[in-house]
DRENTI-991608 format. One record per residue (C-alpha): y, x, z. Coordinates in steps of 0.1 Angstrom, whole numbers, always signed. Example, Ala and Ser with C-alpha at 12.3 -4.5 7.8 and 13.67 -1.06 7.14 Angstrom:
BEGIN
<pt><py>-45</py><px>+123</px><pz>+78</pz></pt>
<pt><py>-11</py><px>+137</px><pz>+71</pz></pt>
//
This chain:
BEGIN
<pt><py>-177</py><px>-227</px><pz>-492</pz></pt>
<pt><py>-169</py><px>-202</px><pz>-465</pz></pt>
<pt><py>-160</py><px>-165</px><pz>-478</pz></pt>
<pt><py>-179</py><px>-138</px><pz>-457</pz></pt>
<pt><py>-182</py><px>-104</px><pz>-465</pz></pt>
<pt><py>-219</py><px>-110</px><pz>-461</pz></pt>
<pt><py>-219</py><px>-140</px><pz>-486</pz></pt>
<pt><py>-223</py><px>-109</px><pz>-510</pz></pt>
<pt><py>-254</py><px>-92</px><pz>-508</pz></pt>
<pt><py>-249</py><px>-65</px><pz>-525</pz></pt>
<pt><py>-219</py><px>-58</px><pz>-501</pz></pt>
<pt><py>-248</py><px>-63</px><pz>-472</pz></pt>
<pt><py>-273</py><px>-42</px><pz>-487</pz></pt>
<pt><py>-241</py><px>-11</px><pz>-488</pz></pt>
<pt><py>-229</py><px>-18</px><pz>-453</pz></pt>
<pt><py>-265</py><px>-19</px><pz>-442</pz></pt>
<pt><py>-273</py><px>+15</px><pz>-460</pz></pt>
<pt><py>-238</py><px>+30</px><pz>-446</pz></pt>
<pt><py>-249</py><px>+19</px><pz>-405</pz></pt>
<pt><py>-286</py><px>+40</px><pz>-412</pz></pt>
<pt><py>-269</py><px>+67</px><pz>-428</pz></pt>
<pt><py>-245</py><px>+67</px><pz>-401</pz></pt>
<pt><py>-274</py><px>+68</px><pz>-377</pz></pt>
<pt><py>-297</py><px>+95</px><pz>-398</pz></pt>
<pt><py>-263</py><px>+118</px><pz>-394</pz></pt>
<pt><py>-253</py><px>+107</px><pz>-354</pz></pt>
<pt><py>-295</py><px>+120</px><pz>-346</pz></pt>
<pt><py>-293</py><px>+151</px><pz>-369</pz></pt>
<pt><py>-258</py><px>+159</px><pz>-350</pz></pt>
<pt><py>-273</py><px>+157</px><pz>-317</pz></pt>
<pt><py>-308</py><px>+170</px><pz>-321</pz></pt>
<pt><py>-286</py><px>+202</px><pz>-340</pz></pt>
<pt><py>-265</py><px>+206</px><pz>-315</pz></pt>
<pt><py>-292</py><px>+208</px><pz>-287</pz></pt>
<pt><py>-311</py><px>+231</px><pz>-304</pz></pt>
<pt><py>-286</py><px>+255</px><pz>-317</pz></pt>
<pt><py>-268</py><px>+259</px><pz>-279</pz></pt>
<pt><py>-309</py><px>+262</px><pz>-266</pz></pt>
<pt><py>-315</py><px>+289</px><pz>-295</pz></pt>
<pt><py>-277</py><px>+311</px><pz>-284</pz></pt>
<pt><py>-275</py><px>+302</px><pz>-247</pz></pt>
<pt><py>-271</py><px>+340</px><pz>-243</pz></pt>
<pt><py>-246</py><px>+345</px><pz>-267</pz></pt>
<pt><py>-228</py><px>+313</px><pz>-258</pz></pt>
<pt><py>-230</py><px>+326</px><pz>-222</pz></pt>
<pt><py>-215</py><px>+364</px><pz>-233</pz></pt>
<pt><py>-189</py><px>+353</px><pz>-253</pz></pt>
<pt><py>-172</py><px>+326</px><pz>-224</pz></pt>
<pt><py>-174</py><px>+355</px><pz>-201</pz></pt>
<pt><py>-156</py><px>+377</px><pz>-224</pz></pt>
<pt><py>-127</py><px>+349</px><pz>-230</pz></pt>
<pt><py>-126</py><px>+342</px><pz>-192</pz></pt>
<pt><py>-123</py><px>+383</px><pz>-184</pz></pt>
<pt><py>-94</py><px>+381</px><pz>-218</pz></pt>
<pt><py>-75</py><px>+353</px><pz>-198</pz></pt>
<pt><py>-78</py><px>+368</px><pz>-161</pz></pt>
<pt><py>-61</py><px>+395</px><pz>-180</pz></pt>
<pt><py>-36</py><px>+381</px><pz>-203</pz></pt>
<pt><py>-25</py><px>+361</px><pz>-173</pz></pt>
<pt><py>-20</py><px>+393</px><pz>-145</pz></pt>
<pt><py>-4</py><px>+408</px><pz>-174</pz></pt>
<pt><py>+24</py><px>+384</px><pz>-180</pz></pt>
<pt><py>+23</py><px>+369</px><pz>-142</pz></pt>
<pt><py>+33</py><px>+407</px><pz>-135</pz></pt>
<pt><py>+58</py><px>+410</px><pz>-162</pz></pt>
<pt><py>+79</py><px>+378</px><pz>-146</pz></pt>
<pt><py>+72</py><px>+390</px><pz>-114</pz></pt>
<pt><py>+88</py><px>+425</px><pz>-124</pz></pt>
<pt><py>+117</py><px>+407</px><pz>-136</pz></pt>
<pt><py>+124</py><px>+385</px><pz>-112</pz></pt>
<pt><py>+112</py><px>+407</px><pz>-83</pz></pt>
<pt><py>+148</py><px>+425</px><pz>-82</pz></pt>
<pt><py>+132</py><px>+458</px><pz>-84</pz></pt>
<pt><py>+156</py><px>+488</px><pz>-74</pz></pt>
<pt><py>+151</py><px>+515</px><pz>-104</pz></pt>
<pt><py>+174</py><px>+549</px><pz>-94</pz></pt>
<pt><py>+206</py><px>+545</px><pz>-120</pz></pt>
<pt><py>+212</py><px>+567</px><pz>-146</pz></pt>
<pt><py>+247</py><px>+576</px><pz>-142</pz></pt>
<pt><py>+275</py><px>+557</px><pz>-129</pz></pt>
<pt><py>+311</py><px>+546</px><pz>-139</pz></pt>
<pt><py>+336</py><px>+581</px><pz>-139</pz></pt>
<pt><py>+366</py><px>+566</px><pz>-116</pz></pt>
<pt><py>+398</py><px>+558</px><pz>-142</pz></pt>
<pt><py>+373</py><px>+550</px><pz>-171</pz></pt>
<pt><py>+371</py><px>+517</px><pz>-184</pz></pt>
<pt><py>+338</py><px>+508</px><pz>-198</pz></pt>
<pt><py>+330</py><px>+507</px><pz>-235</pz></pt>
<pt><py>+318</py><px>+477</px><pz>-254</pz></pt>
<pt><py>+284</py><px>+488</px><pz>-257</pz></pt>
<pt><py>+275</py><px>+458</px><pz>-281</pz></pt>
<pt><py>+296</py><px>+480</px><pz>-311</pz></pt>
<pt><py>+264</py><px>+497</px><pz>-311</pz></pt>
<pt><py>+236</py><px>+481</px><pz>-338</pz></pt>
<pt><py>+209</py><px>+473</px><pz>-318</pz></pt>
<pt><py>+227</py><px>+461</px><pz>-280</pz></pt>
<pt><py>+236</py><px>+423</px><pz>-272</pz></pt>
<pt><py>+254</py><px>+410</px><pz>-242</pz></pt>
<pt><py>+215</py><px>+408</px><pz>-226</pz></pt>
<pt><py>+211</py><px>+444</px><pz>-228</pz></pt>
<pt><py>+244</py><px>+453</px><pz>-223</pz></pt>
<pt><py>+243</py><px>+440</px><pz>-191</pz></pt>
<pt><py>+213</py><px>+452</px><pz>-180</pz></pt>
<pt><py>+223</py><px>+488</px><pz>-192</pz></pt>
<pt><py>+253</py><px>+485</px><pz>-167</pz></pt>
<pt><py>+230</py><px>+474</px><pz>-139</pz></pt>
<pt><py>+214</py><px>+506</px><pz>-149</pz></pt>
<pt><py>+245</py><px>+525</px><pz>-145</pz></pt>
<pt><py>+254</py><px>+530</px><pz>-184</pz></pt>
<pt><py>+285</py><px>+519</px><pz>-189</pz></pt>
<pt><py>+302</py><px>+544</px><pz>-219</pz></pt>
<pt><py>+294</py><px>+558</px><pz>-250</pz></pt>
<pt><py>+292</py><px>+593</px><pz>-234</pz></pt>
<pt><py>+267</py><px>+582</px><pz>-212</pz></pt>
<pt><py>+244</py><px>+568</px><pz>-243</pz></pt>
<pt><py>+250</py><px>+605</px><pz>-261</pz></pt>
<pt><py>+238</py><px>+622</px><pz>-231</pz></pt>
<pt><py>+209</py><px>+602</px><pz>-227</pz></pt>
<pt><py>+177</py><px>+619</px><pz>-218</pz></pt>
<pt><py>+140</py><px>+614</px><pz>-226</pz></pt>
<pt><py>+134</py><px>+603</px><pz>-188</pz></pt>
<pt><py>+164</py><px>+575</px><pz>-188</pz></pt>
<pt><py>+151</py><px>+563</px><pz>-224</pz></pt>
<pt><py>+120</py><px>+555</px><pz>-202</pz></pt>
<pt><py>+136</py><px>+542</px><pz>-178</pz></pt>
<pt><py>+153</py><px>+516</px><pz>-200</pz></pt>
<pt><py>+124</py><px>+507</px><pz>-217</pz></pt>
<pt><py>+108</py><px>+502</px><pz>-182</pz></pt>
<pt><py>+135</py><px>+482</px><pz>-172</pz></pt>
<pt><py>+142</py><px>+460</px><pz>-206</pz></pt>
<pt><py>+114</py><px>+459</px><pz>-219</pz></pt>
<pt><py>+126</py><px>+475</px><pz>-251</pz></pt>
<pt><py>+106</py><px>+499</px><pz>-266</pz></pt>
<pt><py>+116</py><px>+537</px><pz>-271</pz></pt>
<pt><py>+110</py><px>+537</px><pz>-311</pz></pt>
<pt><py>+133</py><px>+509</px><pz>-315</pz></pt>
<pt><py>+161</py><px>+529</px><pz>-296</pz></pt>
<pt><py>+153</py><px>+557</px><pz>-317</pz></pt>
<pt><py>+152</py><px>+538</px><pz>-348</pz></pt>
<pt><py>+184</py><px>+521</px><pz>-342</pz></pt>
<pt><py>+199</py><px>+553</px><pz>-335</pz></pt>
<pt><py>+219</py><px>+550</px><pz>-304</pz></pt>
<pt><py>+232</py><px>+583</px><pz>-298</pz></pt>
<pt><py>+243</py><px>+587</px><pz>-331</pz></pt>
<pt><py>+262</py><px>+552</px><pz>-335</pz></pt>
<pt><py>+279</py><px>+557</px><pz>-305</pz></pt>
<pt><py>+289</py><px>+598</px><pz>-311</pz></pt>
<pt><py>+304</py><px>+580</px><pz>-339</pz></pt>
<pt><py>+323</py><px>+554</px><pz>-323</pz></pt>
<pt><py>+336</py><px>+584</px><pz>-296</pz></pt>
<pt><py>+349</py><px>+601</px><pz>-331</pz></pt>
<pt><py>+361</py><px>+569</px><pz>-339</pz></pt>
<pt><py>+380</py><px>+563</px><pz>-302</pz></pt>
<pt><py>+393</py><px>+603</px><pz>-304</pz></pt>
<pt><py>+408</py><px>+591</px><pz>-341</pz></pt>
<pt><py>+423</py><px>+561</px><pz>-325</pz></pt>
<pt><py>+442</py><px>+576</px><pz>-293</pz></pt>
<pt><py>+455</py><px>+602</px><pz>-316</pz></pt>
<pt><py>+470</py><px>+582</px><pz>-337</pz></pt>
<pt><py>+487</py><px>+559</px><pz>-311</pz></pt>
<pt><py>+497</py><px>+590</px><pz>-295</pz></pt>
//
């Protein structure tokens, strides 16, 4: 006596039922899915022209953004280092890490004095530059962290003095 899965027949009669309900749903799929792309071919047709147009410009836009960055772009310097001054550690301030420190320095901010006397136009120009928005600059209050760390300098030297 040979055991078969088909030596059961009610085991048959299921598989049998399961490969025509398989079927019933394989046609049903098919025959849906030909008449729902016939019934939107418009819409089907609007909305991949809107996602191509969405990734032609997601793609300039960050294509141009590395191409910015790499390109070596000469942006006018805000100030420059005054002769006998060392430069401050700009990173005491909340908000600047060695990144933007150094890209601050390329910019021609190297003290705290030049951060207090920072105007509108060179807070664009950093954010052009860096990429780091204004209202974060703002929030993290630069010019008033490092006015504080001048006071806090001042305090030093007189004391070693």
């Amino acid at each position: 006596m040979s055991l078969s899965i088909f030596s059961n027949q009610n085991l048959a009669h299921l598989l049998e039922l399961f490969f025509w309900m398989f079927g019933a749903f394989l046609i049903g799929w098919f025959f849906a899915k030909s008449v729902y792309s016939k019934l939107h071919q418009e819409e089907i047709k609007d909305y991949k022209s809107q996602v191509e147009l969405f990734e032609k410009e997601i793609n300039t836009t960050i294509k141009a953004r590395k191409t910015y960055e790499r390109s070596g772009v000469v942006v006018k310097k805000i100030g420059t280092l005054p002769a006998n001054t060392l430069p401050d550690n700009l990173q005491q301030i909340k908000g600047i890490g060695p990144v933007l420190e150094t890209k601050l320095n390329e910019l021609g901010v190297f003290t705290f004095e030049q951060i207090v006397n920072l105007t509108d136009a060179d807070i664009d120009k950093i954010t052009e530059v860096t990429t780091f928005g204004k209202q974060k600059i703002l929030a993290d209050n630069w010019i008033g962290q490092a006015k504080e760390l001048i006071i806090d300098k001042m305090t030093n030297q007189e004391k070693e003095a």
